[in-house]
C-alpha positions as semicolon CSV with decimal commas, in nm:
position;residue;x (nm);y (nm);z (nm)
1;X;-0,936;0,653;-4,891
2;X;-0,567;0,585;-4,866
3;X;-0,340;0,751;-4,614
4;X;-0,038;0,907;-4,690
5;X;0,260;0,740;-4,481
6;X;0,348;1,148;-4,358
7;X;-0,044;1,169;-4,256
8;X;0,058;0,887;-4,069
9;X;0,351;1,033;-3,934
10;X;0,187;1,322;-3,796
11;X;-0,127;1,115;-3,632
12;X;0,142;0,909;-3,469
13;X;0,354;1,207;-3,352
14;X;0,028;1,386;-3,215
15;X;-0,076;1,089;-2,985
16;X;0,267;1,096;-2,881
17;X;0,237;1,414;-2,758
18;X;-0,143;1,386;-2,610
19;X;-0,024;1,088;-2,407
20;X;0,325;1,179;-2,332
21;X;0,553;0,820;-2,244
22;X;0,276;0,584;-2,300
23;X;0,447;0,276;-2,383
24;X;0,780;0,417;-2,418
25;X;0,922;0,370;-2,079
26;X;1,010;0,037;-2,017
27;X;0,952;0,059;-1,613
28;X;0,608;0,234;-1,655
29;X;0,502;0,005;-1,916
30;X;0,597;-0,298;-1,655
31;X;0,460;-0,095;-1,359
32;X;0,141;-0,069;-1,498
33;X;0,143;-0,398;-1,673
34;X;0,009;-0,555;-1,327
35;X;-0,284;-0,316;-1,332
36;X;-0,583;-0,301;-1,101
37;X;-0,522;-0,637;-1,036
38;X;-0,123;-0,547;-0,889
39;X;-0,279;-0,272;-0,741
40;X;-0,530;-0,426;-0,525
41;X;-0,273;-0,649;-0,435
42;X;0,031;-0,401;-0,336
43;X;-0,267;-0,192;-0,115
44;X;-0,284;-0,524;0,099
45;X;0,063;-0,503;0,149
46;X;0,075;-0,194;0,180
47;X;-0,184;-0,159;0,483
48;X;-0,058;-0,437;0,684
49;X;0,313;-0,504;0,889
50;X;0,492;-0,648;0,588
51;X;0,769;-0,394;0,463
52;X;0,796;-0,265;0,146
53;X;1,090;-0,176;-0,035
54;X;0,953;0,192;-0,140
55;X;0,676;0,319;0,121
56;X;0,361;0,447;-0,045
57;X;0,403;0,225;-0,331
58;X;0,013;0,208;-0,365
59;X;0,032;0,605;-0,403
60;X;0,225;0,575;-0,678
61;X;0,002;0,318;-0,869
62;X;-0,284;0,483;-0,805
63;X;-0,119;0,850;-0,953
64;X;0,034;0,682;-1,267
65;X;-0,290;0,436;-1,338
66;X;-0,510;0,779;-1,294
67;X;-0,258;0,970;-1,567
68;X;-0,317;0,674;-1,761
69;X;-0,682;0,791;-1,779
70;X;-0,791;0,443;-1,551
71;X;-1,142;0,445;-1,412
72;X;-1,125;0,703;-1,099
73;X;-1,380;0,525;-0,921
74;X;-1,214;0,209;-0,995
75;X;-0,900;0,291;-0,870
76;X;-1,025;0,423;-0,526
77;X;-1,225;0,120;-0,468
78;X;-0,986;-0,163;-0,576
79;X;-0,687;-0,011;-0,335
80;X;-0,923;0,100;-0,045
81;X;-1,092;-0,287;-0,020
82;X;-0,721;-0,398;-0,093
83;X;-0,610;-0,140;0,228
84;X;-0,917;-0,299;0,445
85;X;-0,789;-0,674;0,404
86;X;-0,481;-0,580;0,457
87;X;-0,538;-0,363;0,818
88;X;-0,781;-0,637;0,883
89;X;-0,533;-0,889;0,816
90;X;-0,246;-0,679;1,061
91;X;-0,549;-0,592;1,321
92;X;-0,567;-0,987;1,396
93;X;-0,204;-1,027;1,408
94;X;-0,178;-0,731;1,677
95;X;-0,514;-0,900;1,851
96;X;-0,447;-1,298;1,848
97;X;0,017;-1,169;1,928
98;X;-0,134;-0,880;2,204
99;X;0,126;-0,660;2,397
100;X;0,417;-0,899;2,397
101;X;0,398;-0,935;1,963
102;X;0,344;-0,548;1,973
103;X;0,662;-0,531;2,156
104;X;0,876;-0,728;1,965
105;X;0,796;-0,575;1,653
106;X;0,735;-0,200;1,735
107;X;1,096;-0,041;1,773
108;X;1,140;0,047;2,179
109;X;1,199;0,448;2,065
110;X;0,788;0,507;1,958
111;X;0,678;0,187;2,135
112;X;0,504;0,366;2,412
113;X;0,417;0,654;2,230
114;X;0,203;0,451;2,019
115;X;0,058;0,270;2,283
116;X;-0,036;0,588;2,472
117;X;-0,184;0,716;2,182
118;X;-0,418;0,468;2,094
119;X;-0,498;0,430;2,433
120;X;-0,594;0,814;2,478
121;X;-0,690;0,908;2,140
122;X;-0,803;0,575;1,936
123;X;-0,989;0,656;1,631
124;X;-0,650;0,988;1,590
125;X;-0,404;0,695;1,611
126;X;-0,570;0,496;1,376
127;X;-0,702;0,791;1,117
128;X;-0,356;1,012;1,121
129;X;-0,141;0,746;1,055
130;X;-0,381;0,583;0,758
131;X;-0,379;0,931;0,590
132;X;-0,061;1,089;0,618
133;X;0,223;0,961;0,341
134;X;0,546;0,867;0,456
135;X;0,759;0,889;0,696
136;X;0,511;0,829;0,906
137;X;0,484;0,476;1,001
138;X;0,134;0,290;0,987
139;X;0,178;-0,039;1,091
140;X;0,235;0,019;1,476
141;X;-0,059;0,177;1,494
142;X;-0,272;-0,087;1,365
143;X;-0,066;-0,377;1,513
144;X;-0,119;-0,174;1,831
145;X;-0,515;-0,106;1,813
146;X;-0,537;-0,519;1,800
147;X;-0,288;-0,574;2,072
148;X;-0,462;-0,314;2,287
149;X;-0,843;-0,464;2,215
150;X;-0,954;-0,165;1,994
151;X;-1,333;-0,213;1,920
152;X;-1,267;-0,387;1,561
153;X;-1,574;-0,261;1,426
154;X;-1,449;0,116;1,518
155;X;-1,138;0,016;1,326
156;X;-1,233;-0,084;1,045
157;X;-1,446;0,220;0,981
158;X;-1,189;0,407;1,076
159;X;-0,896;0,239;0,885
160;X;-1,099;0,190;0,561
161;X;-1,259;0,572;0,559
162;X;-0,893;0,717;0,586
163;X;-0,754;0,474;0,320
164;X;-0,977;0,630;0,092
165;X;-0,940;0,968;0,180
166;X;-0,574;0,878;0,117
167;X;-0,616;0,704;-0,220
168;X;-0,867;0,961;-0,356
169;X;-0,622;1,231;-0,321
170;X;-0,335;1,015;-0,498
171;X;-0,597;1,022;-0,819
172;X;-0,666;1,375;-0,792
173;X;-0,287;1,396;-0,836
174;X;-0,282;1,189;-1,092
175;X;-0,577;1,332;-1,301
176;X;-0,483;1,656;-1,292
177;X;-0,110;1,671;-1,290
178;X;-0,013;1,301;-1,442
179;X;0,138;1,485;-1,752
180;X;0,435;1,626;-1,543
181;X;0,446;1,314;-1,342
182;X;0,501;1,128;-1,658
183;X;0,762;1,303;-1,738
184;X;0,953;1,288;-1,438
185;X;0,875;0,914;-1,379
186;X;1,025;0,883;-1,725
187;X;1,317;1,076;-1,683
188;X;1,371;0,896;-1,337
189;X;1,328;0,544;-1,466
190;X;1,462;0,516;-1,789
191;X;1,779;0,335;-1,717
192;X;1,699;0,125;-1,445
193;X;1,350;-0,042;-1,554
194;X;1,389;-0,393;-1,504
195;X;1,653;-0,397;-1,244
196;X;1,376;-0,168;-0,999
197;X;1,086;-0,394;-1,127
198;X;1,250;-0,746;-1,008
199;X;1,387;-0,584;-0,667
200;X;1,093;-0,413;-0,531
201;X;0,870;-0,748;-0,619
202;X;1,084;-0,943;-0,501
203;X;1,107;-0,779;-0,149
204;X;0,751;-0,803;-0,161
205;X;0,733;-1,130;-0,215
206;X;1,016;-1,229;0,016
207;X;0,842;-0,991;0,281
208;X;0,518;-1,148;0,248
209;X;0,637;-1,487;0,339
210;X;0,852;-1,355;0,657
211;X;0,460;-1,250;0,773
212;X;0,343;-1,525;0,709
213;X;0,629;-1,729;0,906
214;X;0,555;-1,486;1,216
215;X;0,196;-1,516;1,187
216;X;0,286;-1,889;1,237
217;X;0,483;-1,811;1,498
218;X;0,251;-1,633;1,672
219;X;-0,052;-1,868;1,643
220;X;0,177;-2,122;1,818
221;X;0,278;-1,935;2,108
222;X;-0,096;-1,884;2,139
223;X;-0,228;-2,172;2,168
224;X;0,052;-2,306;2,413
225;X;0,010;-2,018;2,622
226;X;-0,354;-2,163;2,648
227;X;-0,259;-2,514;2,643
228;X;-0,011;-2,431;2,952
229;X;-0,353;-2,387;3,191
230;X;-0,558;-2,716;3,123
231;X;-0,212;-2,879;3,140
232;X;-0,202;-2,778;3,452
């Protein structure tokens, strides 16, 4: 049976509307062109002391991959496992740097704060911060419960259950109000597509390697801070 090219027309126009910017945005179409894949990799980032150019990036995945009808259960596993290497990952840095790292890199204003935190109320400090969305700041907190000697066991229960209470409810946003999101995002993003997509990966990148150089850093200070005694 031959189809008419209007009948065409109007199958076109009604998947249009069922699945409202899908492939029409050039920054959501790039966005999501990383996939699962990006996503599990931003959620590292994401969960350990690197900064990102946008906080809650992974949030933002994880709602426009779950209007984009992704795999629910998917989503929430990929970007929680991505969250526990990365708090893993910071958890050593705080351990293996202790106080003095923590001290360099947490800002003097919330420096103690955090510290007396974690040291009265652990698993809170750890929890609260994994949860919450911005502006609250996460990366103290786990930088701190190494540095302090947190049981790492208790963390990473702690770290990973809250990162998926986090990422489950950035689904349920997307599931059930992705439509409107869409719209918005598209709205938002229109003009500035490519220009967004190169600077916030970028950063990332660039970010990523300034860990790395501290992590360096840090491992030799270590070991001649141990090399200092037998010298001796």
């Amino acid at each position: 049976m031959t189809i008419s090219p209007a009948t065409l027309a109007l199958i076109q126009a009604a998947k249009q509307a069922t699945h409202p910017g899908h492939h029409t945005n050039k920054l959501l179409h790039l966005f999501l062109h990383f996939g699962v894949f990006g996503l599990f990799f931003i959620s590292i980032v994401d969960s350990s002391f690197v900064p990102l150019p946008i906080p809650g990036v992974t949030d933002i995945m994880l709602v426009l991959l779950a209007a984009q009808k992704t795999n629910w259960i998917l989503l929430v596993a990929l970007s929680t496992a991505g969250s526990a290497v990365g708090g893993f990952f910071s958890y050593q840095v705080g351990h293996a740097g202790g106080m003095a790292f923590l001290e360099k890199h947490v800002p003097a204003r919330i420096f103690k704060r955090v510290c007396g935190w974690m040291q009265e109320h652990a698993i809170l400090a750890v929890a609260l911060p994994a949860i919450l969305p911005p502006p609250m700041p996460l990366s103290p907190f786990v930088l701190a419960a190494g540095a302090l000697n947190m049981a790492r066991s208790k963390f990473m229960w702690t770290f990973t259950i809250s990162r998926a209470i986090r990422h489950a409810i950035a689904v349920f946003l997307g599931i059930y109000y992705g439509r409107h999101i869409l719209r918005i995002w598209n709205a938002f993003s229109e003009k500035w597509a490519t220009t967004i997509l190169v600077v916030i990966w970028s950063i990332i990148l660039v970010g990523c390697a300034i860990a790395f150089w501290k992590l360096y850093q840090t491992s030799r200070s270590v070991g001649t801070r141990a090399a200092e005694p037998e010298a001796s």
